[in-house]
PyMOL Python script that loads the backbone (N, CA, C, O; Angstrom):
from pymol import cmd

cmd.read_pdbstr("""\
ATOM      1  N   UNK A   1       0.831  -1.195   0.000  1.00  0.00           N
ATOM      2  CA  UNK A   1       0.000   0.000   0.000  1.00  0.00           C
ATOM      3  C   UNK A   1       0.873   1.256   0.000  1.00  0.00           C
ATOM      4  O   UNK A   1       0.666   2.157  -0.813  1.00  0.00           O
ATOM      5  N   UNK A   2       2.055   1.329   1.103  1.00  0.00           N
ATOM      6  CA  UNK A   2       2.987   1.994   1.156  1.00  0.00           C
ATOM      7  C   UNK A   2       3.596   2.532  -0.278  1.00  0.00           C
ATOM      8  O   UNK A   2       3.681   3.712  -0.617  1.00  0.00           O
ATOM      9  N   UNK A   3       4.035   1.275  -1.103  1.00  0.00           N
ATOM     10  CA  UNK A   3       4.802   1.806  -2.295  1.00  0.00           C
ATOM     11  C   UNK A   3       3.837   2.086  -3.298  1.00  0.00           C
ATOM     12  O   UNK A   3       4.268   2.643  -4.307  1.00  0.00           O
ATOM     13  N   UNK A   4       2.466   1.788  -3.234  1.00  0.00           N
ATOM     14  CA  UNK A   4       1.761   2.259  -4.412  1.00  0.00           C
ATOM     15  C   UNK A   4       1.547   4.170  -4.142  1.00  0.00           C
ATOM     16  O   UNK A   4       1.562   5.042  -5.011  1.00  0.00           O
ATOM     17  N   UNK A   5       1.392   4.305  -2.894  1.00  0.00           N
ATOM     18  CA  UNK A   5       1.101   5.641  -2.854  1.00  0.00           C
ATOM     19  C   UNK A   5       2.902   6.695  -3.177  1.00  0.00           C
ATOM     20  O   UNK A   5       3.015   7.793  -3.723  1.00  0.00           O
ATOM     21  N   UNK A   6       3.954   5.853  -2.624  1.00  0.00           N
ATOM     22  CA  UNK A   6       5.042   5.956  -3.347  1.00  0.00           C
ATOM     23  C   UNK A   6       5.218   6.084  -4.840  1.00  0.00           C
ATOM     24  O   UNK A   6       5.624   7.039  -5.503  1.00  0.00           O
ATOM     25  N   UNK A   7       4.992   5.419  -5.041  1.00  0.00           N
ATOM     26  CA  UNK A   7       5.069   5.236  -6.572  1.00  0.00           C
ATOM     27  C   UNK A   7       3.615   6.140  -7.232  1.00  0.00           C
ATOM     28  O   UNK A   7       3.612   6.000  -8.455  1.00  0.00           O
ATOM     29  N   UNK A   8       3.017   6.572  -6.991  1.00  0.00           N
ATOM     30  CA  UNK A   8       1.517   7.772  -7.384  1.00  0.00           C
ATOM     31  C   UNK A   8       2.189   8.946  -7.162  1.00  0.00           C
ATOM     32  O   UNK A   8       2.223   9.760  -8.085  1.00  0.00           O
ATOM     33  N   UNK A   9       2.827   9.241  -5.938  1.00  0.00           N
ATOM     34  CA  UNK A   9       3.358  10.196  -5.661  1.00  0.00           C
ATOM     35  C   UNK A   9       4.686  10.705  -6.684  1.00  0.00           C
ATOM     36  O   UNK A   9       4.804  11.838  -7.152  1.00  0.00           O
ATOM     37  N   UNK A  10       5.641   9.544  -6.892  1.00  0.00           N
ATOM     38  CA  UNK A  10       7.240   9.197  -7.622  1.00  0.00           C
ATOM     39  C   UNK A  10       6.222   9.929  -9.597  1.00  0.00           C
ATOM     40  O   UNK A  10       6.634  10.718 -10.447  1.00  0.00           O
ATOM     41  N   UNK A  11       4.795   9.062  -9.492  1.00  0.00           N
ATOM     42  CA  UNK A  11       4.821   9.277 -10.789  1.00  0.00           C
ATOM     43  C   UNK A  11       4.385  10.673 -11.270  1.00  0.00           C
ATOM     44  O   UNK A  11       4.443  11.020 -12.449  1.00  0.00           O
ATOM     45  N   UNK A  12       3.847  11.611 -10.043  1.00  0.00           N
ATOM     46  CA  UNK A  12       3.364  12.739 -10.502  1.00  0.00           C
ATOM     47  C   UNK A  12       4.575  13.834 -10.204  1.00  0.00           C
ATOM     48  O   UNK A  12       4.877  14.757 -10.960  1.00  0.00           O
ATOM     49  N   UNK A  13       5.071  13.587  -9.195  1.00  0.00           N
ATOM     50  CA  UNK A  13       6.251  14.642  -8.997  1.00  0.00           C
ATOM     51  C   UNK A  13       7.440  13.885  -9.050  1.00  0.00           C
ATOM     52  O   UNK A  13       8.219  14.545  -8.363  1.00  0.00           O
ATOM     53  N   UNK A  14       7.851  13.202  -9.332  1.00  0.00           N
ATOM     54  CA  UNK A  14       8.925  12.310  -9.967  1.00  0.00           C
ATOM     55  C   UNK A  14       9.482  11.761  -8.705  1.00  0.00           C
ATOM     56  O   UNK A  14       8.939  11.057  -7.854  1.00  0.00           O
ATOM     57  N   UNK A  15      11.208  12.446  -8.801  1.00  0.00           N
ATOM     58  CA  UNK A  15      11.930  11.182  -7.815  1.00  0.00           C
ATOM     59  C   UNK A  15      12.098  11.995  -6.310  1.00  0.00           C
ATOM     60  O   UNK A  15      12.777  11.446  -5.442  1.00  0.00           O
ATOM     61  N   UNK A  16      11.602  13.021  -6.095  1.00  0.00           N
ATOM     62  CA  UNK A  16      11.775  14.249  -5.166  1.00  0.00           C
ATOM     63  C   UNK A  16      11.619  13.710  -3.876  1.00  0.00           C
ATOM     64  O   UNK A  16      10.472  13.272  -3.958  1.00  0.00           O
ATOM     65  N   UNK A  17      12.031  13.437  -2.676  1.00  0.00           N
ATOM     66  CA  UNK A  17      11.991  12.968  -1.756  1.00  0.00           C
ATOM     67  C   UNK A  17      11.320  13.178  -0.641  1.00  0.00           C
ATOM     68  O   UNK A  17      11.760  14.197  -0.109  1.00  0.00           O
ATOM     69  N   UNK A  18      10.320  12.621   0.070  1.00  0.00           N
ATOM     70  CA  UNK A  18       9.140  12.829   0.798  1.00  0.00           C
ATOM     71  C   UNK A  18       9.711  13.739   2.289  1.00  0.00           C
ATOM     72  O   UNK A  18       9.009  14.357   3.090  1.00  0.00           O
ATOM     73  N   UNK A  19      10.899  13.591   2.293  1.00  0.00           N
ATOM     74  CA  UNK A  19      11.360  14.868   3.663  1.00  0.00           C
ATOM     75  C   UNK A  19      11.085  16.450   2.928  1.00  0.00           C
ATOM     76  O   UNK A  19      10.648  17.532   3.320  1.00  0.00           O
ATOM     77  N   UNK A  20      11.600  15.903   1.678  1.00  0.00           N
ATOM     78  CA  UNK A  20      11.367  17.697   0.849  1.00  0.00           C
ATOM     79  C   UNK A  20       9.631  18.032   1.102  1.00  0.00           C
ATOM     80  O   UNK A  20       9.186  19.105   1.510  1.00  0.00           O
ATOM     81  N   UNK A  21       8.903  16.933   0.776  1.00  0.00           N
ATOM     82  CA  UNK A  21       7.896  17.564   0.971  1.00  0.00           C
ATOM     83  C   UNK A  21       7.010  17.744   1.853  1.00  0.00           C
ATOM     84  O   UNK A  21       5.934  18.275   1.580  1.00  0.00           O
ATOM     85  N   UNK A  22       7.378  17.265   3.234  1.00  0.00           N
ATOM     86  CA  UNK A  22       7.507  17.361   4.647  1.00  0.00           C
ATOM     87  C   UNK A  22       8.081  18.644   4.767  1.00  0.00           C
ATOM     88  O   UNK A  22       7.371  19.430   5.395  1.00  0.00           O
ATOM     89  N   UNK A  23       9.239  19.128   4.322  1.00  0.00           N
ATOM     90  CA  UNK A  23       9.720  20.389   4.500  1.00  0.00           C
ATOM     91  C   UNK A  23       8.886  21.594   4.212  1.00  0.00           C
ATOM     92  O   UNK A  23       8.800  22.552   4.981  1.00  0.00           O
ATOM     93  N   UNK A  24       8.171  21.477   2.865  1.00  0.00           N
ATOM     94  CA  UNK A  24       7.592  22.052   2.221  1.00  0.00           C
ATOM     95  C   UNK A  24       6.532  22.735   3.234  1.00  0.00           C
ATOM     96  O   UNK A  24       6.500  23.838   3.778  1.00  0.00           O
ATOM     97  N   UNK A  25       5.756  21.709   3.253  1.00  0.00           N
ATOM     98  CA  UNK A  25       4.573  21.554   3.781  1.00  0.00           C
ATOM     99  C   UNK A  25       5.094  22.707   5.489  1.00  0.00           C
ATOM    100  O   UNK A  25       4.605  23.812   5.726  1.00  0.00           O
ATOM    101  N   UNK A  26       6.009  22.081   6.261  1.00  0.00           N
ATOM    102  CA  UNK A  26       6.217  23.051   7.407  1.00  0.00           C
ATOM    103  C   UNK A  26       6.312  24.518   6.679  1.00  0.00           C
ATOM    104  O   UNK A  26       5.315  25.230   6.795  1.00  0.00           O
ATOM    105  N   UNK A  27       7.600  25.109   5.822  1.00  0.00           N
ATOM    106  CA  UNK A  27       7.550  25.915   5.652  1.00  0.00           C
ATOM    107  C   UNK A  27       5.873  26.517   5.319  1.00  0.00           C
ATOM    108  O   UNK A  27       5.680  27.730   5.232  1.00  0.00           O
ATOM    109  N   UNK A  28       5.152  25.883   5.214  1.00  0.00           N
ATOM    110  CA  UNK A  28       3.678  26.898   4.377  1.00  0.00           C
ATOM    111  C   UNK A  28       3.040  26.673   5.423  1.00  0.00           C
ATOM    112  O   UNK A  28       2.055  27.403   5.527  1.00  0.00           O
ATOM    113  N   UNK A  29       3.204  25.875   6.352  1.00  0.00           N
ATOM    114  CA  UNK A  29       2.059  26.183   7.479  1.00  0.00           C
ATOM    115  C   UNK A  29       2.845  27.089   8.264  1.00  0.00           C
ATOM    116  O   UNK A  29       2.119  27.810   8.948  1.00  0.00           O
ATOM    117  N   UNK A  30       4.357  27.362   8.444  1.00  0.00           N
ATOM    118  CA  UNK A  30       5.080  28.661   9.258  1.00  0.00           C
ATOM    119  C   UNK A  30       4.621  29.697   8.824  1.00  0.00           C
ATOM    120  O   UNK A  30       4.359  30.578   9.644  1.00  0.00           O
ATOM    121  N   UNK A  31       4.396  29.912   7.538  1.00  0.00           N
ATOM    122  CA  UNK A  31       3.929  30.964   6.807  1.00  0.00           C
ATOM    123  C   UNK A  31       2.670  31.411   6.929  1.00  0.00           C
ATOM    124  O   UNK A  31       2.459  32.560   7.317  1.00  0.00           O
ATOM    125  N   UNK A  32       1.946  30.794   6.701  1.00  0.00           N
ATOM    126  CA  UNK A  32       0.214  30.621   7.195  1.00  0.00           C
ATOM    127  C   UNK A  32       0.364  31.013   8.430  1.00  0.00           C
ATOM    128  O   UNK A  32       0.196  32.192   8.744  1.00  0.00           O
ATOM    129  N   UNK A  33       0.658  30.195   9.185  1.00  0.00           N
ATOM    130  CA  UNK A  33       0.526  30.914  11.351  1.00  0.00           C
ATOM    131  C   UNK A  33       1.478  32.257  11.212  1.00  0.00           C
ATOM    132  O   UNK A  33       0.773  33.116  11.742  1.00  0.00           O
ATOM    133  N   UNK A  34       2.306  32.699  10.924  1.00  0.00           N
ATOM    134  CA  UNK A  34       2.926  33.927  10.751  1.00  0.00           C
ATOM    135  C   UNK A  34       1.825  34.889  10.087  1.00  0.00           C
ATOM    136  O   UNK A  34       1.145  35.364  10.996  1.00  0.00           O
ATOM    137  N   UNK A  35       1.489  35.253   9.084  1.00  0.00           N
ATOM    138  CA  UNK A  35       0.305  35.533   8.445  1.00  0.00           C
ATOM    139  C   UNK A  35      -0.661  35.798   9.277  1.00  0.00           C
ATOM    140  O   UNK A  35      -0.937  36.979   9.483  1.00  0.00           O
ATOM    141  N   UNK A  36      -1.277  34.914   9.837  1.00  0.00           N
ATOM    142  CA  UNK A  36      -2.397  35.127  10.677  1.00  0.00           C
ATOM    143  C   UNK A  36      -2.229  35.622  12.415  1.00  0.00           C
ATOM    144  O   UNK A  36      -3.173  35.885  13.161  1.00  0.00           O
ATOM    145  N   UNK A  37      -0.738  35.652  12.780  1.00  0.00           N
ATOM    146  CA  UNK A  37      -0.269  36.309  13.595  1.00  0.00           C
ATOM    147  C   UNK A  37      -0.365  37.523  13.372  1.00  0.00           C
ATOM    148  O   UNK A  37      -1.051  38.176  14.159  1.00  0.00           O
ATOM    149  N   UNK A  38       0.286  38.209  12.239  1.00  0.00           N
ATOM    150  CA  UNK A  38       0.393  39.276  11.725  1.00  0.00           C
ATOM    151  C   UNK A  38      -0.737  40.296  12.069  1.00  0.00           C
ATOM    152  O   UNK A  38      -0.817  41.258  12.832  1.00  0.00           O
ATOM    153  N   UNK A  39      -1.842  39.487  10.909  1.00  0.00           N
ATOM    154  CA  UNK A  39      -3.183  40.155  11.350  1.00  0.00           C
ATOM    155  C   UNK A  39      -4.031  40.265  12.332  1.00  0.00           C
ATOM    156  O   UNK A  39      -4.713  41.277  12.493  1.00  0.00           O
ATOM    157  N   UNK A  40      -4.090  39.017  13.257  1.00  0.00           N
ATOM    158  CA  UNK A  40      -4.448  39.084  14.560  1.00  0.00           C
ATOM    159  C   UNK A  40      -3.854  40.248  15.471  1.00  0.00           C
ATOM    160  O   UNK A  40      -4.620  40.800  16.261  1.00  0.00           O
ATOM    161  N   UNK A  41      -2.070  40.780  15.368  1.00  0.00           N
ATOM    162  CA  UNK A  41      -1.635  41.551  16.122  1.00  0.00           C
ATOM    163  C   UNK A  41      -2.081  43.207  15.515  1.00  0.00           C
ATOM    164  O   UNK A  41      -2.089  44.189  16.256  1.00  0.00           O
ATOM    165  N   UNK A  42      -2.398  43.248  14.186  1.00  0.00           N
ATOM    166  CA  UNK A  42      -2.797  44.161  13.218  1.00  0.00           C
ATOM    167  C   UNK A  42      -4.048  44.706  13.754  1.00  0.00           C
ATOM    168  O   UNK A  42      -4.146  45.895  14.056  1.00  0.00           O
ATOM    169  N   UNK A  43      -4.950  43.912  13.872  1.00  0.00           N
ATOM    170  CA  UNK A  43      -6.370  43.785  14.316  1.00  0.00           C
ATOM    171  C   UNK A  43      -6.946  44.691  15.921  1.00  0.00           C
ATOM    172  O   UNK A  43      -7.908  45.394  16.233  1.00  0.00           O
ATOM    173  N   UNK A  44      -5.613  44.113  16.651  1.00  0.00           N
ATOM    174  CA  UNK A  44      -5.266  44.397  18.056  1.00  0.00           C
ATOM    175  C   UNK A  44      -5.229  45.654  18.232  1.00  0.00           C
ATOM    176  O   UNK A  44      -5.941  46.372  18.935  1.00  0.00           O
ATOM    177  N   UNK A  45      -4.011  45.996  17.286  1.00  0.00           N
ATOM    178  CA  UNK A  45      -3.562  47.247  17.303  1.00  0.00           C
ATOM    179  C   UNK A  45      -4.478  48.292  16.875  1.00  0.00           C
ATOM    180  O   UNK A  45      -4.535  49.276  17.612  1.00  0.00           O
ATOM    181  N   UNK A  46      -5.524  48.272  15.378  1.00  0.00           N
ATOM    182  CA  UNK A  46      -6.524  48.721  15.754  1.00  0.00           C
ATOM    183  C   UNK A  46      -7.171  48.982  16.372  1.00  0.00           C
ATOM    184  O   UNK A  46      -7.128  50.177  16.666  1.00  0.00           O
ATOM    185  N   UNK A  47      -8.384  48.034  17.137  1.00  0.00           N
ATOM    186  CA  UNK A  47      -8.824  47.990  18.341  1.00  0.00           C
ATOM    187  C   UNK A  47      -8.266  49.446  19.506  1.00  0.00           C
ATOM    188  O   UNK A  47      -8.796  50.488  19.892  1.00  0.00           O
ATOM    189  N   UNK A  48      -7.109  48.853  19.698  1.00  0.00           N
ATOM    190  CA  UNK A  48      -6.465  49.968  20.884  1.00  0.00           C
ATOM    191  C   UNK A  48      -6.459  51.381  20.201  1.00  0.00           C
ATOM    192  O   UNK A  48      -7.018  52.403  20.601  1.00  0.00           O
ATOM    193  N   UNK A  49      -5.753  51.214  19.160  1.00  0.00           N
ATOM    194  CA  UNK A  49      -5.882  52.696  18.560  1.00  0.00           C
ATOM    195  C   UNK A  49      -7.721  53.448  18.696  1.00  0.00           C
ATOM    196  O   UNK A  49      -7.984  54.556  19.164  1.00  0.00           O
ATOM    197  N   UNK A  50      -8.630  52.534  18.186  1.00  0.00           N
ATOM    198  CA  UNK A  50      -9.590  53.199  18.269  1.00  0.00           C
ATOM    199  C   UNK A  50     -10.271  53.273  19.168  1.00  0.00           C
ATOM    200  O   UNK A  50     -11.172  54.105  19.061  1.00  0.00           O
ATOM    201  N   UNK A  51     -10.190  52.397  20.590  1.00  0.00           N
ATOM    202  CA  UNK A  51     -10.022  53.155  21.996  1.00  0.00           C
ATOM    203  C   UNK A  51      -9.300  54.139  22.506  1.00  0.00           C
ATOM    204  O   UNK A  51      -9.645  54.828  23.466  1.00  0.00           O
ATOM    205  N   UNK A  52      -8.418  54.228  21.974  1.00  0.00           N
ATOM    206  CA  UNK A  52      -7.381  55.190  22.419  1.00  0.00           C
ATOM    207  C   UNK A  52      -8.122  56.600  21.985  1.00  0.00           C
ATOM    208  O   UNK A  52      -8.389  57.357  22.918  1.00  0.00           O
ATOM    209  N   UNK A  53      -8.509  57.058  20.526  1.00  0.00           N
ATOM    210  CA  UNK A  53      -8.924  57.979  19.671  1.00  0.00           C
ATOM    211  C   UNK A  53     -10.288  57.916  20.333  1.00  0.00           C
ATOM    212  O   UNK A  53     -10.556  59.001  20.849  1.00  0.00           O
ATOM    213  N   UNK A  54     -11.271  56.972  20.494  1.00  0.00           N
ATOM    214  CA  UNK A  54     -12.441  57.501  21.248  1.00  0.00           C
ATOM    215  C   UNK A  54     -12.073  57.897  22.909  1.00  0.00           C
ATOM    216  O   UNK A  54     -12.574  58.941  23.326  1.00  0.00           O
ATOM    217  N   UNK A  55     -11.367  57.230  23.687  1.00  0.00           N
ATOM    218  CA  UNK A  55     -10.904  58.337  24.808  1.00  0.00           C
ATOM    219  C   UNK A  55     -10.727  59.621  24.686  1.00  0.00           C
ATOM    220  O   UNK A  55     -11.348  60.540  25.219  1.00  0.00           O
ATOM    221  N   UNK A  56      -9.812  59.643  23.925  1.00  0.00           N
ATOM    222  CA  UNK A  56      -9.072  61.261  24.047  1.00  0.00           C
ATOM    223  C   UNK A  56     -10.477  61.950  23.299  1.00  0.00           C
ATOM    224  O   UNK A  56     -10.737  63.117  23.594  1.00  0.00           O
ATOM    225  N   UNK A  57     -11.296  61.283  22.418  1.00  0.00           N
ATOM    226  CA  UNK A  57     -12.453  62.290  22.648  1.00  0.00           C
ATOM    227  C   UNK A  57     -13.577  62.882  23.266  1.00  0.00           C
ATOM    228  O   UNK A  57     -14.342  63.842  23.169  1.00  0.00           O
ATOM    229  N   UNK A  58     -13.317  61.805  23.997  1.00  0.00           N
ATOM    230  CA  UNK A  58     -14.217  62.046  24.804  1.00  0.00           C
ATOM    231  C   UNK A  58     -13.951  63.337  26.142  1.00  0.00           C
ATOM    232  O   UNK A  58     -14.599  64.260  26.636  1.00  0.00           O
ATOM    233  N   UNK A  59     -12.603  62.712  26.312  1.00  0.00           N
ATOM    234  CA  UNK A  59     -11.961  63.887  27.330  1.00  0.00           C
ATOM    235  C   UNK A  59     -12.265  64.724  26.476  1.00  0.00           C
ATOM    236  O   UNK A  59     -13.416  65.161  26.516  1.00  0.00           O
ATOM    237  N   UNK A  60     -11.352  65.208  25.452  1.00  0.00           N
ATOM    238  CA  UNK A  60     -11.765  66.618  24.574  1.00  0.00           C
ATOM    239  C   UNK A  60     -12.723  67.257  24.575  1.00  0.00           C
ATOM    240  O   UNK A  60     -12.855  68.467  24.755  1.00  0.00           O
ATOM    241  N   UNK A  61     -13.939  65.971  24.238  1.00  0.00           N
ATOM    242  CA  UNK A  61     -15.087  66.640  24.422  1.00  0.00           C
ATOM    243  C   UNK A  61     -15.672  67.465  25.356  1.00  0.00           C
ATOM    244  O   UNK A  61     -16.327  68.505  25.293  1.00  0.00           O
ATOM    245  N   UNK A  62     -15.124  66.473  26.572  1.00  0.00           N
ATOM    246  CA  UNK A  62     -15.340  67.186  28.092  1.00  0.00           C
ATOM    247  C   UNK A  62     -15.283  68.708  28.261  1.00  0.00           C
ATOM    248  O   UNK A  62     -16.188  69.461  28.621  1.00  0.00           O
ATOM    249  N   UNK A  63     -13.761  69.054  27.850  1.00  0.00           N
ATOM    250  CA  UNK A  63     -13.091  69.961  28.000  1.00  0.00           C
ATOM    251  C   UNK A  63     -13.770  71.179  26.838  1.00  0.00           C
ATOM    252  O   UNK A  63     -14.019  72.295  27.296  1.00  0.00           O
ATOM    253  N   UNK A  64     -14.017  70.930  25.507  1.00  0.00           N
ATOM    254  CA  UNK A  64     -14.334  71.785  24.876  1.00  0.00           C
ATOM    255  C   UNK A  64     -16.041  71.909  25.420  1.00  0.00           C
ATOM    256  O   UNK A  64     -16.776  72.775  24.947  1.00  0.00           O
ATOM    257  N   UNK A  65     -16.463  71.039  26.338  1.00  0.00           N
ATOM    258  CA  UNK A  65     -18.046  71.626  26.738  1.00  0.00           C
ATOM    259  C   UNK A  65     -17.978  72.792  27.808  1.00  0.00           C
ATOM    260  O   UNK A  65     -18.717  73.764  27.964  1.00  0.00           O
ATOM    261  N   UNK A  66     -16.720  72.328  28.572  1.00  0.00           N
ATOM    262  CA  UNK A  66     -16.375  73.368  29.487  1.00  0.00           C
ATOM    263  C   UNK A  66     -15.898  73.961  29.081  1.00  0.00           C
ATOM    264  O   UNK A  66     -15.136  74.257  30.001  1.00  0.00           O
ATOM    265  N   UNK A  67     -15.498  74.781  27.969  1.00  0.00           N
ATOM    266  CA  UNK A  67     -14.497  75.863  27.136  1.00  0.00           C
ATOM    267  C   UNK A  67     -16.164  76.735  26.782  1.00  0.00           C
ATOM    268  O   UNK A  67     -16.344  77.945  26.926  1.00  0.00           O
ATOM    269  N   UNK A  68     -16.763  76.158  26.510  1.00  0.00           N
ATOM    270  CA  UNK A  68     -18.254  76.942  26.128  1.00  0.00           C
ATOM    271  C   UNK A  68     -18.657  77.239  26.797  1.00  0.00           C
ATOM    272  O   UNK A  68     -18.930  78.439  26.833  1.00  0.00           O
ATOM    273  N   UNK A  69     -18.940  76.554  27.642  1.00  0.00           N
ATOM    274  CA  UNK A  69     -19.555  76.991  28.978  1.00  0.00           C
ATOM    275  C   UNK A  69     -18.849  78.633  29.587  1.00  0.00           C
ATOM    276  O   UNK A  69     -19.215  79.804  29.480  1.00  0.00           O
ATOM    277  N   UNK A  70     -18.047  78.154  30.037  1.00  0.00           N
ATOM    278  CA  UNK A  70     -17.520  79.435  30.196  1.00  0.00           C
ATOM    279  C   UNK A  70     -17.610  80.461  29.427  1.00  0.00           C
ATOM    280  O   UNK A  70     -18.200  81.486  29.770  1.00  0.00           O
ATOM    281  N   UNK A  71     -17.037  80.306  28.301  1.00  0.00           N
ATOM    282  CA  UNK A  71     -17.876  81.874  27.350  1.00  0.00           C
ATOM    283  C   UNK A  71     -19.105  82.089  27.316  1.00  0.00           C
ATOM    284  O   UNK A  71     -19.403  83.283  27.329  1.00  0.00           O
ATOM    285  N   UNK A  72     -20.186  81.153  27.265  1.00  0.00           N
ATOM    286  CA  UNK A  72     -21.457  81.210  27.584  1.00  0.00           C
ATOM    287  C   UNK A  72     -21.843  82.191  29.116  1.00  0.00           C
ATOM    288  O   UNK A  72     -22.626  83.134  29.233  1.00  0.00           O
ATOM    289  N   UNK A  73     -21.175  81.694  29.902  1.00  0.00           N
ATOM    290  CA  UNK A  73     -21.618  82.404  31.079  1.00  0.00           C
ATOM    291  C   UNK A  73     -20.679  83.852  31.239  1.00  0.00           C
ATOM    292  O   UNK A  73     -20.918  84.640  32.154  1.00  0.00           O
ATOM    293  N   UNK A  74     -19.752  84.060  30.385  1.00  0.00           N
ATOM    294  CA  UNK A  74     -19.376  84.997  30.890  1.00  0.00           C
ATOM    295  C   UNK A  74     -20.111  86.571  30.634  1.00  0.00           C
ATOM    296  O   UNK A  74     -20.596  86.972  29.576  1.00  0.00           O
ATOM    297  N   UNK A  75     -20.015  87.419  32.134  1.00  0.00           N
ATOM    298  CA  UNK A  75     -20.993  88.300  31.747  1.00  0.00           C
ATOM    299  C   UNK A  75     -20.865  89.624  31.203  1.00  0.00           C
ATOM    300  O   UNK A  75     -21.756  90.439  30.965  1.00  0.00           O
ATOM    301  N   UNK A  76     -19.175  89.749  30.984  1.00  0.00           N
ATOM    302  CA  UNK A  76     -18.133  91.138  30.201  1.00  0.00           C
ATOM    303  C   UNK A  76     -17.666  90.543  28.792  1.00  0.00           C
ATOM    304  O   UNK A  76     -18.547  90.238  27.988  1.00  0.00           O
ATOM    305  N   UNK A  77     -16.795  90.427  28.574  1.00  0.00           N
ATOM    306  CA  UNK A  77     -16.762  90.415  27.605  1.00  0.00           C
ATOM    307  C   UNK A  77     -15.478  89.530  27.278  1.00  0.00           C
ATOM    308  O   UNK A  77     -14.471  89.745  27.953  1.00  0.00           O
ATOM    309  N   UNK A  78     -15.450  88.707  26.447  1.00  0.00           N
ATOM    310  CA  UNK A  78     -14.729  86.909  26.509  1.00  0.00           C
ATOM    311  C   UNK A  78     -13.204  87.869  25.597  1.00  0.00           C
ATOM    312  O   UNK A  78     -13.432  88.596  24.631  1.00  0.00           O
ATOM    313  N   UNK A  79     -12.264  87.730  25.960  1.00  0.00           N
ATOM    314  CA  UNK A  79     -10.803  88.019  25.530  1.00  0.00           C
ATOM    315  C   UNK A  79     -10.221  86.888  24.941  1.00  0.00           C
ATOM    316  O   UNK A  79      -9.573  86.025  25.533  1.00  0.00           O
ATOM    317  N   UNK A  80     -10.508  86.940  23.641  1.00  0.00           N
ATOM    318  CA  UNK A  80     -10.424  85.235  23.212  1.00  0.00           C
ATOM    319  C   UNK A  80      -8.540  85.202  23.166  1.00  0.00           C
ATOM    320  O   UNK A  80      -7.923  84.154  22.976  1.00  0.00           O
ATOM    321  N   UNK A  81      -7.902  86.474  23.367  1.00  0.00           N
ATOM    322  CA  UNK A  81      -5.980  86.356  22.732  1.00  0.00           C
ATOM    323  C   UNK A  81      -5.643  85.870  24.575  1.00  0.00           C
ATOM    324  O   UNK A  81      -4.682  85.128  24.774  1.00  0.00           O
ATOM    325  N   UNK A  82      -6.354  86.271  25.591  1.00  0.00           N
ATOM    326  CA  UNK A  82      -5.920  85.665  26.858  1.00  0.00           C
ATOM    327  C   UNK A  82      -7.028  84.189  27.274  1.00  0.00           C
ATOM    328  O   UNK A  82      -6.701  83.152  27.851  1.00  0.00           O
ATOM    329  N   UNK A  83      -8.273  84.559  26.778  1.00  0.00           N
ATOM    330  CA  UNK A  83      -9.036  82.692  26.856  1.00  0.00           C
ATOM    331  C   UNK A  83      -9.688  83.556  28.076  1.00  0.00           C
ATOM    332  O   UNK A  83     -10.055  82.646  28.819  1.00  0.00           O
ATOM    333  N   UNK A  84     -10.051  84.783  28.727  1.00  0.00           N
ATOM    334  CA  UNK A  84     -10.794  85.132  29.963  1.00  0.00           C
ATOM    335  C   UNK A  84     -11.634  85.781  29.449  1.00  0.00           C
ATOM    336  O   UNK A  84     -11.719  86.262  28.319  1.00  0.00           O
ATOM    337  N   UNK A  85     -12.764  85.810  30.949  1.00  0.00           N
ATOM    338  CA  UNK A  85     -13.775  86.810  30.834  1.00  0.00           C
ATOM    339  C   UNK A  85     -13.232  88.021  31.503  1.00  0.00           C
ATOM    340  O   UNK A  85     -12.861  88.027  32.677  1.00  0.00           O
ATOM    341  N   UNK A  86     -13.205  88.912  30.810  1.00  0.00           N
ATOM    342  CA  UNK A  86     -13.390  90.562  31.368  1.00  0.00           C
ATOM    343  C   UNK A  86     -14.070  90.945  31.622  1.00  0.00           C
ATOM    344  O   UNK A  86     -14.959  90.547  30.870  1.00  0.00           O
ATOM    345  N   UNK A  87     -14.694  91.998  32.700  1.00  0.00           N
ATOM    346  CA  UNK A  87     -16.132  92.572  33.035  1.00  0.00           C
ATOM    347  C   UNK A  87     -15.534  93.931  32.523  1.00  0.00           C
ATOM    348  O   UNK A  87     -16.229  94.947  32.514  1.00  0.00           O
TER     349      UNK A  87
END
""", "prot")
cmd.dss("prot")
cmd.show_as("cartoon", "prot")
cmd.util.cbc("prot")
cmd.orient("prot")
């Protein structure tokens, strides 16, 4: 059974030796799990980035509601080159 699949194998890819294609075969599955490492860590890194970018907007946001606010309430007159209210 052994040598017929030997010999199927010998007759389509000739005399090439079954460690080569043992070799083969590792190299493309290293490649494949590398690959999908890649993108998994790719993926990640997204993720964080776009936590990261919705944090800081949110703070921002914070901050630019309280930047209005304050000119809103102020009751002289807003000095936008110092950022104060003057009466």
């Amino acid at each position: 059974m052994i040598k017929a699949v030997q010999a199927g194998i010998a007759a389509v890819f000739g005399d090439i030796p079954v460690a080569f294609w043992l070799a083969v075969a590792a190299i493309a599955g290293g490649i494949l799990w590398h690959r999908d490492a890649v993108e998994d860590a790719r993926q990640s890194a997204r993720l964080q980035l776009r936590a990261d970018i919705e944090a800081e907007a949110r703070k921002t946001g914070r901050q630019a509601d309280a930047a209005t606010r304050s000119v809103l309430n102020c009751a002289g007159n807003w000095n936008r080159s110092i950022g104060r209210c003057e009466p």
